[in-house]
C-alpha positions in Angstrom: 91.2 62.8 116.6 93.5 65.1 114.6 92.5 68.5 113.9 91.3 69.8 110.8 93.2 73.0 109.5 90.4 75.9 108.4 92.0 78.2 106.1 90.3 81.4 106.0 91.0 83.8 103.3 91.1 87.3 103.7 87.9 89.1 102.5 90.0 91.1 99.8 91.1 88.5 97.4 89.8 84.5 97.1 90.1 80.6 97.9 92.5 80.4 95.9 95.4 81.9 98.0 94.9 78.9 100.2 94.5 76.7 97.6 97.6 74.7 97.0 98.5 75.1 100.7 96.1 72.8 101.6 96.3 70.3 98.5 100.2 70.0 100.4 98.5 69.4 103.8 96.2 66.8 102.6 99.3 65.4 101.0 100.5 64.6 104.5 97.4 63.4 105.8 95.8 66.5 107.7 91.8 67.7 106.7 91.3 70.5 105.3 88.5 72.9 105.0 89.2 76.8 102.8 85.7 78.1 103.2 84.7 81.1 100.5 84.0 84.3 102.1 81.1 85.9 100.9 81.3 89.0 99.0 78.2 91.3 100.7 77.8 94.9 99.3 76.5 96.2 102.4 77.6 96.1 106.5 78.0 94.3 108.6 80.4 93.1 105.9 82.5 90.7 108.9 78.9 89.2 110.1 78.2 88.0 106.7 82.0 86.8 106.6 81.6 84.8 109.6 78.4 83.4 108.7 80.5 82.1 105.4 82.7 80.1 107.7 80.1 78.9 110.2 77.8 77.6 107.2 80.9 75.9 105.7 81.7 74.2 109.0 78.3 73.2 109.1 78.7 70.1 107.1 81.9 69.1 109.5 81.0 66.4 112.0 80.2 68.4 115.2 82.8 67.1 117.4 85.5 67.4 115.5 88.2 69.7 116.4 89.5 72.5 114.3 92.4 74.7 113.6 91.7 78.1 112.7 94.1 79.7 110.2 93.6 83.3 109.4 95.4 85.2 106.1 95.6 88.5 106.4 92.3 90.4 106.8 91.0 87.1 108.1 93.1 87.0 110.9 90.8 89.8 113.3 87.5 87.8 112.1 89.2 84.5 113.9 88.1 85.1 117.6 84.5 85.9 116.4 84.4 82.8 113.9 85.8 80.7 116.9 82.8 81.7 119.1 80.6 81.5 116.4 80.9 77.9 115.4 79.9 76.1 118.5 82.3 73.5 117.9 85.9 72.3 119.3 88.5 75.0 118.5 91.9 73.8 119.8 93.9 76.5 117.9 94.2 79.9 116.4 97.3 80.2 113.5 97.9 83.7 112.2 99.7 83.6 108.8 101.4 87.3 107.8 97.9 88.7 109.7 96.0 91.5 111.6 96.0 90.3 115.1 92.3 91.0 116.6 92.2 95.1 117.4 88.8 94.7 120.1 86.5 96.6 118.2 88.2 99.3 116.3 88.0 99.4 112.8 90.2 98.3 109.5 91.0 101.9 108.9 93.7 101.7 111.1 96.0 104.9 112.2 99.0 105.5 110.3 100.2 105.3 106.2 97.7 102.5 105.4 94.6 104.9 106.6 96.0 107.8 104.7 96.6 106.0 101.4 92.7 104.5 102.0 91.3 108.1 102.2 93.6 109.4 99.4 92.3 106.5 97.5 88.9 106.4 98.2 88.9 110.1 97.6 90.1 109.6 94.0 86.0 107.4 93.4 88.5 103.9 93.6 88.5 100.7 95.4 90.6 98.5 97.2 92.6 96.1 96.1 93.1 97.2 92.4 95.8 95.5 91.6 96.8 93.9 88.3 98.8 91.8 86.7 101.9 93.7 86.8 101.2 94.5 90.4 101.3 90.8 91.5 103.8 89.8 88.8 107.0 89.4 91.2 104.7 88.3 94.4 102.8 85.4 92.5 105.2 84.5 89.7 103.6 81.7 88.5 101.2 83.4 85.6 98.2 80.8 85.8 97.9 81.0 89.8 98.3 85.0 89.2 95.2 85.5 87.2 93.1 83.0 89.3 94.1 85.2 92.2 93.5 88.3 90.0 90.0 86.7 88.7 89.1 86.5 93.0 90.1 90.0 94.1 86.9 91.5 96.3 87.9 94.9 95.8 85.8 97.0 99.2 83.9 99.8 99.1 85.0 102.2 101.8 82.5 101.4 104.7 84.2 98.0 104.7 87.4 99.6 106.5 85.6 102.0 108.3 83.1 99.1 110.5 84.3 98.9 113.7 84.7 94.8 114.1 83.6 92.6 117.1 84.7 92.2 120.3 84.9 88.9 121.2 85.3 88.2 125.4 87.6 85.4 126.9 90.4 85.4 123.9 92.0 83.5 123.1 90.4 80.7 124.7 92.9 78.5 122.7 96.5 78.7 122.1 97.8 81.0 119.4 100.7 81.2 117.1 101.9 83.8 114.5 103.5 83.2 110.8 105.3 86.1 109.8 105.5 86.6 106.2 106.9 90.1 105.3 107.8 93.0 107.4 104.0 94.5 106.6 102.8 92.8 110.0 106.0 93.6 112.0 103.7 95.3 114.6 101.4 92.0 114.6 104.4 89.1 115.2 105.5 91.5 117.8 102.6 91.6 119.9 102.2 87.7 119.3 105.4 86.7 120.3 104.2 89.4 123.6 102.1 87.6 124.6 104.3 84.4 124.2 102.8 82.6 121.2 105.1 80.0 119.0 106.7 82.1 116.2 108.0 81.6 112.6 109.2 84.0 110.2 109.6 83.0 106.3 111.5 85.6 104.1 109.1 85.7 102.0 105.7 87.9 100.1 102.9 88.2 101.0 101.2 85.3 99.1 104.0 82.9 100.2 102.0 80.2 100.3 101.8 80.3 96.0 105.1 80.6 95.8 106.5 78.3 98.2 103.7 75.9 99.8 106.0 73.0 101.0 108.0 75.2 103.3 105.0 77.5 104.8 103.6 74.0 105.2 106.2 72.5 107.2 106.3 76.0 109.3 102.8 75.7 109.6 102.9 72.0 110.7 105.9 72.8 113.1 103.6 75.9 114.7 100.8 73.1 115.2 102.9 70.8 117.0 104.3 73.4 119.2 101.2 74.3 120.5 100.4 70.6 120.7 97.4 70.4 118.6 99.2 67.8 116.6 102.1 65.5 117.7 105.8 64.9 116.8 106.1 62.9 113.8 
């Protein structure tokens, strides 16, 4: 039985970043699943997350095996969803993603955390962005505003949760899908530890911009951690 690919979204914007992504997969024949996060106003915001995923993977036949693919924020939720779903996962993909920090929080050390407080500070939220923001990342105007439409902008106790620490992982092979230079730290410490590696010159949202290639990188990932075979 071939694996179905789960394409989590990170909890700051919506579906749609996965969206046409896995109309290409499909395409070729693979199951998808791109559960919605929910959007909770108060902590634990990643239990209510994970319960989003669980409860969409609910209505999957229970032994069929999955692929985990985590965007972003979603990639440190992916151990915990993995544990959580009591089902088959054969695989962990990280696509331009946080790798899993064992407990410590969003608010990581460095730039990002200072921009947060400054931010926060100021009575904002994060992500703010607008159109102009996302013109030149998401170039396409009608997939811009859906993604616009989505955004989840957090209220501050969202970065500052510490998130779960999940035993055992991986208990599954991993691989990493490097995007921009953003999650440099991240590809490192995957390819550390010996995981199958791609890089795409590319944004963040690559996967609007360019969803036949991240595809075929994705795919190639896959089959190199033998969860699917050579064509």
């Amino acid at each position: 039985m071939h694996p179905r690919f789960v394409l989590v979204h990170s909890p700051l914007v919506g579906p749609t970043t996965w969206a046409l992504l896995s109309d290409e997969l499909r395409r070729r024949g693979h199951g998808t699943l791109v559960p919605g996060l929910a959007s909770p106003t108060e902590a634990p915001f990643w239990q209510q997350h994970i319960d989003s995923v669980v409860g969409a993977l609910a209505d999957l036949p229970a032994a069929e095996p999955v692929v985990l693919v985590g965007h972003s924020g979603a990639g440190p939720l992916l151990p915990a969803i993995g544990r959580a779903t009591c089902r088959p996962v054969v695989a962990y993909i990280f696509a331009d993603a946080g790798l899993p920090t064992g407990g410590e929080s969003r608010m990581s050390t460095g730039g990002f955390a200072d921009f947060l407080r400054e931010h926060y500070a100021r009575g904002e939220r994060f992500p703010n962005w607008r159109d102009p923001d996302l013109r030149d990342i998401v170039p396409n105007p009608a997939l811009r505003a859906r993604v616009i439409a989505e955004l989840r902008p957090q209220p501050l106790a969202f970065w500052e949760e510490r998130l779960p620490v999940v035993g055992n992982w991986p208990d599954a092979p991993g691989a990493y899908l490097q995007f921009t230079p953003a999650y440099d730290a991240d590809a490192q410490r995957a390819r550390r530890l010996g995981w199958p590696y791609r890089h795409l010159a590319g944004n963040h949202f690559h996967m609007l911009v360019d969803p036949t290639e991240v595809t075929d990188a994705l795919l190639d990932l896959a089959r190199d951690i033998r969860v699917i075979p050579n064509p």
